[in-house]
C-alpha positions in Angstrom: -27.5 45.5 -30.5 -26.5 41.9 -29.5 -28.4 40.6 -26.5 -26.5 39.7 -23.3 -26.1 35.7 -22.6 -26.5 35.9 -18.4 -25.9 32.1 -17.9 -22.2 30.4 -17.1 -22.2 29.4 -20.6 -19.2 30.3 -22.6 -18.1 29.4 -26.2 -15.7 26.7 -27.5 -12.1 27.4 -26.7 -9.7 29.1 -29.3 -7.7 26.9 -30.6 -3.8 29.0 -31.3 -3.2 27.4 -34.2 -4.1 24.3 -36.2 -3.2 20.9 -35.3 -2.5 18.5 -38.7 -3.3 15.4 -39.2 0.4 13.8 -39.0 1.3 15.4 -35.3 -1.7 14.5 -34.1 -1.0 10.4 -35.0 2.6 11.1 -33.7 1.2 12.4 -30.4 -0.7 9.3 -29.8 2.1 7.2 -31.1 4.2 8.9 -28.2 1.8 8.3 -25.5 1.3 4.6 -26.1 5.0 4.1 -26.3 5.8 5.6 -22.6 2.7 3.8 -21.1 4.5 0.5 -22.2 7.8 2.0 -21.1 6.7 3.0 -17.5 6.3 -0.9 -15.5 3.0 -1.2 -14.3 2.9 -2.4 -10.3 1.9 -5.8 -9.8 -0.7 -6.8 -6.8 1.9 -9.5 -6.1 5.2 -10.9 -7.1 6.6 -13.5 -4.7 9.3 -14.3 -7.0 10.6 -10.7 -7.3 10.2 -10.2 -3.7 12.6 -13.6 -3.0 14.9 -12.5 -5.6 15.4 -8.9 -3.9 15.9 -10.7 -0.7 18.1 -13.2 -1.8 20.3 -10.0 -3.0 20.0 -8.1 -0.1 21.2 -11.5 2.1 24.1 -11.8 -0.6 25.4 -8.5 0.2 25.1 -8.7 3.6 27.0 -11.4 3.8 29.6 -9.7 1.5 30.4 -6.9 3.9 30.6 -9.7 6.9 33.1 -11.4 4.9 34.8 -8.4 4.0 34.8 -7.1 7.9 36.0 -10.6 9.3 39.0 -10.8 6.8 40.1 -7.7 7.9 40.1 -8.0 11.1 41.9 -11.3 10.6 44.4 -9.5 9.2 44.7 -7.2 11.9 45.5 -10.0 14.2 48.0 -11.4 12.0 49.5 -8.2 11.3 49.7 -7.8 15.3 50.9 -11.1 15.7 53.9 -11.2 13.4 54.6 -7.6 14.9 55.1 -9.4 18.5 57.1 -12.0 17.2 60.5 -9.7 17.2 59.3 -7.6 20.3 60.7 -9.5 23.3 60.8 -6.3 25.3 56.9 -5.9 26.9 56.0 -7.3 30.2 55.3 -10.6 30.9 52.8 -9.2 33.4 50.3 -9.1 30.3 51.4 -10.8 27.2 49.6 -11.2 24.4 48.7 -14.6 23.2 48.3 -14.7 19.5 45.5 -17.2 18.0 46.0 -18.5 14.2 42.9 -20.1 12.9 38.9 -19.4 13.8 39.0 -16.1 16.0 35.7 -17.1 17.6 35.6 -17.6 21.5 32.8 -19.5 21.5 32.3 -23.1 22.8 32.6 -26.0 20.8 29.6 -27.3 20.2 30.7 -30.8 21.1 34.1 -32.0 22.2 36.9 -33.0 19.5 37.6 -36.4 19.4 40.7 -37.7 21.3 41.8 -41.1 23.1 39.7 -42.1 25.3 40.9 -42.2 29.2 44.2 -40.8 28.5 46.6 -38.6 29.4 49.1 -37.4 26.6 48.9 -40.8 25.2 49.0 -41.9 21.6 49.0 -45.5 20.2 52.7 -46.3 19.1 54.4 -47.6 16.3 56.2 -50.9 17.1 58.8 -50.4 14.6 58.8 -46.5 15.8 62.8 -45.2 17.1 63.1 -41.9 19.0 64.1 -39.0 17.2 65.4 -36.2 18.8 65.2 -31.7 18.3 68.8 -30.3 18.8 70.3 -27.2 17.6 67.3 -26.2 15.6 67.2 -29.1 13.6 65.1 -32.5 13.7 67.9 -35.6 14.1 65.8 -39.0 13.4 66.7 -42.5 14.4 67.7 -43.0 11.3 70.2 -40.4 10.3 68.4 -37.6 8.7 68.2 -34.3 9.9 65.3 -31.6 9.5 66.7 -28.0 10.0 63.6 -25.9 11.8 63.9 -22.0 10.0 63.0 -19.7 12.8 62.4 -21.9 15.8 64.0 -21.0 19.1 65.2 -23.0 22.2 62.4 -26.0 23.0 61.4 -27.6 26.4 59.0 -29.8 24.7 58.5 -31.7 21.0 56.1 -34.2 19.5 54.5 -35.5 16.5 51.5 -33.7 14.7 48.8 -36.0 13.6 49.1 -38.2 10.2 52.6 -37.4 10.4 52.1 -34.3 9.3 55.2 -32.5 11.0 56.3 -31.4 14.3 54.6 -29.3 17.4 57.4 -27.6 18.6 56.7 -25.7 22.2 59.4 -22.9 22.8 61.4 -22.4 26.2 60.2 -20.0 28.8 61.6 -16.2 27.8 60.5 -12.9 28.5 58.1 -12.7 26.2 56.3 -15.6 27.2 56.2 -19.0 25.5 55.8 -19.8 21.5 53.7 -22.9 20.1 54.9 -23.7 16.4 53.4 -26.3 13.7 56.3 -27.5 11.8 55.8 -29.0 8.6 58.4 -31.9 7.3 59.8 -29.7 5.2 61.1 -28.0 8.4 58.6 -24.7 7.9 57.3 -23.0 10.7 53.7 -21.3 11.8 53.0 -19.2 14.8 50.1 -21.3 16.4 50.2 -19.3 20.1 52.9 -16.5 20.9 53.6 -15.3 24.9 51.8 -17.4 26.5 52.5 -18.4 30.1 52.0 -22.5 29.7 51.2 -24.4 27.2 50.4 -28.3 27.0 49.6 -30.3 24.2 47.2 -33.5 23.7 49.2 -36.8 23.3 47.1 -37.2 20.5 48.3 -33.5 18.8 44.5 -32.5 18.4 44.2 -30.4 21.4 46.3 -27.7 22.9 45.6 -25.7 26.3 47.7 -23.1 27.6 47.4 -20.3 30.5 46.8 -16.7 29.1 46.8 -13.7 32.1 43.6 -14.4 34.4 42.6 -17.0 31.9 43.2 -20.7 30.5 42.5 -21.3 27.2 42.2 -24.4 25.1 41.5 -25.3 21.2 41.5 -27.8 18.7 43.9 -28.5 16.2 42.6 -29.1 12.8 45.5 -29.0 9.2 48.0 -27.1 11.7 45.0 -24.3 12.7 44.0 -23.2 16.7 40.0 -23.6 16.0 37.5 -22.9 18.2 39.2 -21.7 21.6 37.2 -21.8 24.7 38.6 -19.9 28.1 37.6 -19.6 31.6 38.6 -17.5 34.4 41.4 -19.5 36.5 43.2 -18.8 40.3 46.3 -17.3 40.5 49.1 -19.9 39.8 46.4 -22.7 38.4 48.5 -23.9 35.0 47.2 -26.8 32.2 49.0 -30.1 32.9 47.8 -32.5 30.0 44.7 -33.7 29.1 42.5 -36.4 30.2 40.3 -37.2 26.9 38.7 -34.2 26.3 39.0 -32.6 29.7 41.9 -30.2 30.9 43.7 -31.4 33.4 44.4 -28.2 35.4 47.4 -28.0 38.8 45.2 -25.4 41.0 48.4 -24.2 42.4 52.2 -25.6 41.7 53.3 -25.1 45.5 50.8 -27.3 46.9 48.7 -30.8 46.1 45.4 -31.2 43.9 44.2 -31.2 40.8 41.2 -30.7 38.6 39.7 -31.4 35.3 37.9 -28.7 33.3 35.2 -30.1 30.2 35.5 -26.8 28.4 32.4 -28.0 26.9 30.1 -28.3 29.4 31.3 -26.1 32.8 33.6 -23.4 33.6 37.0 -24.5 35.8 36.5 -25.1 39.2 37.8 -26.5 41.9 37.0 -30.0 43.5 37.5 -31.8 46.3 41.5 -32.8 45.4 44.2 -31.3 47.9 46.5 -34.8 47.7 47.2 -35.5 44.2 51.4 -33.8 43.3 51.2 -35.2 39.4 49.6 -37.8 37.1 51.5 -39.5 35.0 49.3 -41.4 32.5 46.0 -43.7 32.4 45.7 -47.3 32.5 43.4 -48.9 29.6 40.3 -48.8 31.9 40.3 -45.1 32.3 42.2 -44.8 36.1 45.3 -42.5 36.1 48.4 -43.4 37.3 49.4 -40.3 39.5 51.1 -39.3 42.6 49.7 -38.3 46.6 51.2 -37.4 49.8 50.7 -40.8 52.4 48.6 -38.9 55.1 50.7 -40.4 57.7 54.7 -40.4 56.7 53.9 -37.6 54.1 56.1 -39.4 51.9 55.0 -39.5 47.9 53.1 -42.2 46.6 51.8 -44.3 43.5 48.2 -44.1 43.4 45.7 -45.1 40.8 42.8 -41.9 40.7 39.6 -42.1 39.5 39.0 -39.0 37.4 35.1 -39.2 38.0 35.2 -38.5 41.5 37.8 -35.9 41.4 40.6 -37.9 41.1 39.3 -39.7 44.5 42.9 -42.3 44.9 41.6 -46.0 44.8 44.8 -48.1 45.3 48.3 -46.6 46.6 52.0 -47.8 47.0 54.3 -45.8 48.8 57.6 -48.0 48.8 60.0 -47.3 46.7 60.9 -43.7 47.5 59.8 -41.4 44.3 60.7 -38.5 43.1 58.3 -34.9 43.7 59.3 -33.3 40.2 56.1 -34.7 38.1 59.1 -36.5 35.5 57.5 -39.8 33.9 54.9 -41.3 31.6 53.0 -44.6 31.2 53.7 -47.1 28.5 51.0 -46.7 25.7 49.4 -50.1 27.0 49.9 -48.8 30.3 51.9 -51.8 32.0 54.6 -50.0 32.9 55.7 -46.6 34.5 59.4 -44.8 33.8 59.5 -42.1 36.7 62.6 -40.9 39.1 63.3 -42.2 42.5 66.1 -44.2 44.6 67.1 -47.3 44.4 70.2 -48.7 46.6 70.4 -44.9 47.8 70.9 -43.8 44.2 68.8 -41.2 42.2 67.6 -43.2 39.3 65.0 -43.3 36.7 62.3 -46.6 37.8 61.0 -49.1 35.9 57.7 -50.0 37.7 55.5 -52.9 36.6 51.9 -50.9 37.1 50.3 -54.5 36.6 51.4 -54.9 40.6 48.8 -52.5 41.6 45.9 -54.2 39.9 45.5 -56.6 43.0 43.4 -54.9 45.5 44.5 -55.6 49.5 41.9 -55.5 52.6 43.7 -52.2 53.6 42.7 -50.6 50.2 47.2 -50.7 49.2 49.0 -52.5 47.3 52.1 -53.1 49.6 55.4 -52.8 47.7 56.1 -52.2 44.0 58.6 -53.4 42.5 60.9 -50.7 40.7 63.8 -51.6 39.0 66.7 -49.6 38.2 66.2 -48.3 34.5 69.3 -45.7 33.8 70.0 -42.2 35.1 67.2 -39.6 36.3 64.9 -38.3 33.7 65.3 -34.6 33.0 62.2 -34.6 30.7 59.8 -35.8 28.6 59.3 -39.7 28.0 59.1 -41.0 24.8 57.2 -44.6 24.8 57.5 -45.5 21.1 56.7 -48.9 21.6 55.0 -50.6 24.2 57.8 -51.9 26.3 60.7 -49.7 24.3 61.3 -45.9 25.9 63.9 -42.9 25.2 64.3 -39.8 27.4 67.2 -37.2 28.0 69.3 -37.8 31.1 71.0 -34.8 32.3 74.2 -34.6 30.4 72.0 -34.4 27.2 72.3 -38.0 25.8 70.0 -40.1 25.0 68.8 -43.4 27.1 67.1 -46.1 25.8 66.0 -49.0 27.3 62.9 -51.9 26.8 61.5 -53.3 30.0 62.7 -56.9 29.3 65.8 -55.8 29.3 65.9 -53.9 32.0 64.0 -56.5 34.1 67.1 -58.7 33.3 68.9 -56.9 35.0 69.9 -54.5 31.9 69.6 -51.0 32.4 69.6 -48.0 29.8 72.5 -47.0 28.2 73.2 -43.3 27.5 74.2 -42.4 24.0 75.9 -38.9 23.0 73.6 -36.9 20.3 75.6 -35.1 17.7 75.2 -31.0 18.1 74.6 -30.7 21.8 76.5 -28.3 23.9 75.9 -25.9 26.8 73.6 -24.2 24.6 72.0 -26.4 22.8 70.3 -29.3 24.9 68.3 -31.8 23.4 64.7 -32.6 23.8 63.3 -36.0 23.0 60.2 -36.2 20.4 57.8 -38.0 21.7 55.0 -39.9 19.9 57.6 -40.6 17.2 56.2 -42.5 14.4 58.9 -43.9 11.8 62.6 -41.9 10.4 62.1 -38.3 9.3 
């Protein structure tokens, strides 16, 4: 009989079956292979790790890109949709913004001429051209049809020549700002807005959007960079003075103010006097319009638009017209506005270099205004110096230069082809050369 092991001893494992010599190289073969296979974890791998971020940033950035376009898209989509709907309220209308979407401030102000108010140097050998009937009529006899632009109040040279900016008539549906190429093709820059104004310069645009007024830049025919603030009731952009708004706090009643949508939000200042400004000498003054405190007759004053348009020299005789019609020569001598003369309504010459005198009692006594053609029913073309073109009110076309009419020479109204009850002409101004 065997004896009986009693410790935890036991014998050498059973083997199933018999391993050869061939799967037992294989095996090993097999097991070196997937250790070289599997990637061993380094300690530390700044190169992978700035690679995997570098991804990671890359497709972040994707699905920004991706997001932004389409809400561009949606805006577009919108806007070309409100185009043909004239029908919604003008309570709330929709302004539409082509360009950067942002609503965030500039961070410094785009450039413009400095100390003026819708000013722009001139070409001396520049003619006025006029926009009738849809079409762009030059000085020179060619004519620019505008595809899909309605009735204008306003129209002025883009930058470099570039085209036309085209600001619609008042309608239901608010007011349209187009960029029109030479070619005579136009793009929606603002749609239903309730005012707009545009820089002298073409490189700003400001315009007065519900409980809001709004300006931007204008950059290869493109709205960038809009900044708003909130605005009282009835407070409307007027024109610029350099790269402030110039803002009428309320159209029934005097004063003015100037908003630097890059520093401040709009508010008031101390103005309740000034009725309209009408340009800015070379110095930086503007050339605007009070109520004398005693006759309460209006006035010629020269403002000082850093102390809140504070009036530093008046002249209340002649007898001026309260409609805000006029502009200052580019080299700001002279001043085309309506008035009387002989008991006549008329538009004035008035030699602005008369007001440069100071007197004891802070006016400048008398101007002298000269008879310069028939009343101005809007915008003033200066496309020279001393050489201006407006729109009397039968729709033609009055030109005049200031030696002329000093000698006695007034303006003479010319007829402009196309115009009829329903198609009145608007004057370009800025015009720089034939179309």
């Amino acid at each position: 009989m065997n004896p009986v092991v009693r410790d935890n001893r036991s014998g050498p494992p059973a083997r199933p079956f018999h391993v050869t010599q061939d799967e037992l190289e294989r095996a090993v073969r097999e097991s070196l292979a997937q250790q070289v296979a599997a990637p061993r974890p380094a300690a530390a791998d700044p190169a992978g790790a700035a690679i995997r971020r570098a991804r990671r940033t890359q497709r972040k950035r994707t699905m920004t890109g991706l997001a932004m376009a389409a809400v561009a898209t949606v805006v577009v989509s919108a806007g070309v949709v409100q185009l043909g709907d004239v029908t919604r309220r003008p309570a709330q209308p929709p302004t539409v913004v082509l360009g950067d979407p942002s609503n965030q401030a500039r961070p410094e102000p785009l450039p413009s001429d400095a100390g003026t108010v819708d000013g722009r140097p001139a070409d001396p050998a520049a003619k006025a051209d006029v926009l009738v009937g849809g079409a762009i009529l030059s000085a020179g006899g060619a004519r620019v049809a505008l595809a899909g632009v309605g009735p204008a109040e306003r129209a002025q040279w883009l930058p470099e020549n570039a085209g036309w900016l085209v600001i619609g008539a008042p309608s239901p549906a608010g007011r349209t700002l187009w960029a029109v190429s030479r070619d005579g093709t136009p793009r929606v820059l603002l749609d239903g807005a309730e005012v707009i104004t545009v820089a002298g310069n073409g490189r700003q645009v400001a315009w007065r959007d519900g409980d809001e007024i709004a300006t931007a830049g204008l950059v290869r025919s493109e709205l960038i960079a809009p900044v708003r603030t909130p605005a009282p009731a009835g407070a409307a952009p007027v024109g610029f003075v350099g790269d402030s708004v110039l803002v009428r706090l309320d159209p029934a009643h005097p004063g003015h103010a100037l908003w630097s949508p890059a520093t401040a939000p709009l508010k008031a200042g101390s103005d309740r006097s000034t009725l309209n400004v009408y340009g800015a000498l070379p110095d930086g003054r503007l050339v605007g319009q009070v109520l004398d405190k005693v006759s309460g007759l209006p006035c010629l004053a020269l403002l000082d638009p850093s102390r809140s348009l504070a009036p530093l020299r008046t002249a209340c005789d002649p007898t001026f017209s309260r409609d805000g019609l006029g502009a200052v020569s580019p080299d700001g001598r002279w001043l085309l506005v309506n008035g009387r003369a002989n008991g006549k309504a008329n538009a004035l010459l008035v030699d602005l270099a008369q007001m440069g005198v100071a007197r004891p009692s802070g006016s400048d006594g008398p101007l002298t205004a000269l008879p310069a053609g028939p009343p101005l029913t809007g915008a003033v073309a200066w496309n020279r110096v001393d050489e201006a073109a407006y729109i009397d009110d039968s729709g033609r076309l009055v030109r005049l230069t200031a030696e002329r009419v000093q000698a006695g020479s007034a303006g003479v109204p010319a007829a402009v082809p196309g115009v009829d009850a329903a198609n009145r002409p608007v004057v370009v101004t800025g015009s720089v050369g034939g179309t």
